[in-house]
C-alpha positions, -999 to 999 in steps of 0.1 A, spaced: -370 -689 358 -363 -699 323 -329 -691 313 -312 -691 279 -274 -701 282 -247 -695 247 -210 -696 249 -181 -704 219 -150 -728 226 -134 -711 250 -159 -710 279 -174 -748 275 -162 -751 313 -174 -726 330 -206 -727 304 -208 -763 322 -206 -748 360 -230 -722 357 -254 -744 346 -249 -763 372 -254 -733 397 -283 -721 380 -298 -762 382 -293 -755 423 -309 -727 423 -339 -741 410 -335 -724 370 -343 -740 342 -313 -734 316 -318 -743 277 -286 -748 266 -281 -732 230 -242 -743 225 -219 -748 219 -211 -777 231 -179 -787 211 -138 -777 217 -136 -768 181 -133 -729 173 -166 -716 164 -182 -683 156 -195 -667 190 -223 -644 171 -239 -677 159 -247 -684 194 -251 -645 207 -278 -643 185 -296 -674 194 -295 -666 227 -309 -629 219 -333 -643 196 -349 -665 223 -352 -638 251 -363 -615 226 -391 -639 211 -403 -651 252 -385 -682 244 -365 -681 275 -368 -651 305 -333 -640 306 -300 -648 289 -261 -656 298 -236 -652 272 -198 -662 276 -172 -660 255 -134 -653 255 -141 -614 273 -180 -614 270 -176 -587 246 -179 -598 207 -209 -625 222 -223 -591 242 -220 -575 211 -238 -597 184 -264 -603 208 -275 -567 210 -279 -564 174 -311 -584 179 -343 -561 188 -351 -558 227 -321 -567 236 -300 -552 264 -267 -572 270 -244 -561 294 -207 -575 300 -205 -576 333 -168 -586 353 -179 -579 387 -211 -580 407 -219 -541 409 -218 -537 375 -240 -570 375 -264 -551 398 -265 -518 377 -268 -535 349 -305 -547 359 -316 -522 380 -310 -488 359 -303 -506 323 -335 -535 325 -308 -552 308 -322 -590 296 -290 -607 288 -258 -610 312 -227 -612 294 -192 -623 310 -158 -634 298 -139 -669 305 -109 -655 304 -114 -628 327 -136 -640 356 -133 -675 371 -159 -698 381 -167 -684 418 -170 -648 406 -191 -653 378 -216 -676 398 -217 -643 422 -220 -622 389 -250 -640 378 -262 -648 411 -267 -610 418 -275 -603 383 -309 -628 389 -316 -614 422 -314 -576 413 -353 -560 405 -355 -532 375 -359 -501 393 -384 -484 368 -387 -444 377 -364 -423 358 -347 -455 346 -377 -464 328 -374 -435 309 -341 -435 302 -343 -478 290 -369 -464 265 -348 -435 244 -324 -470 246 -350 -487 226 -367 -455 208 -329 -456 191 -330 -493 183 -366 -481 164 -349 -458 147 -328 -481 128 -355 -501 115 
């Protein structure tokens, strides 16, 4: 699989061991940044990230930042995009079998390096359910049409 990877300053470490762990696993990652120490903006790299899942680009996305949440949060202002912060691996599951959700989102400051590999590596392994979920992913995206 072809997976997107974005993160600001303050997850460059663990940015750097799960793509590594992804590399084992056989992913291809395209690294859109940042790679620097310096404080930096983290919806300049939530939406890159979005941008290339939504366009095909990539098949699925990671986003870390400080808590997952303002990177989680830029990135879902792109259409088709369903990012979920995810802290722990059943909400990881959830997240991509009832929500279809196409971008996983976590926090460096709140998860360490073993639990997020096991966050992303159930988040990858978990089918979309479809059925009533379906439905419900679609009013999801019938809002998002909405706004255009």
């Amino acid at each position: 699989m072809k997976i997107g990877i974005g993160n600001d300053h303050s997850a460059l470490e663990l940015k750097a061991e799960i793509v590594e762990f992804l590399k084992e696993k056989g992913h291809e990652v395209v690294d859109y940044g940042t790679n620097s120490s310096e404080s930096c903006d983290y919806p300049i790299y939530g939406e890159k990230v979005a941008r290339a899942v939504a366009a095909g680009e990539v098949e699925q996305g990671i986003l870390i930042c400080g808590t997952g949440l303002g990177i989680s949060l830029a990135a879902n202002k792109v259409k088709g995009i369903r990012a979920a912060v995810c802290s722990e691996p059943f909400t990881a599951k959830m997240a991509r079998a009832h929500n279809n959700c196409n971008i996983l989102a976590f926090g460096a400051r709140v998860v360490g390096a073993e639990l997020a590999k096991m966050i992303v590596e159930t988040w990858l392994e978990t089918e979309f359910q479809g059925g009533r979920h379906e439905r419900r992913v679609n009013m999801i995206m019938a809002i998002e049409e909405k706004e255009q």
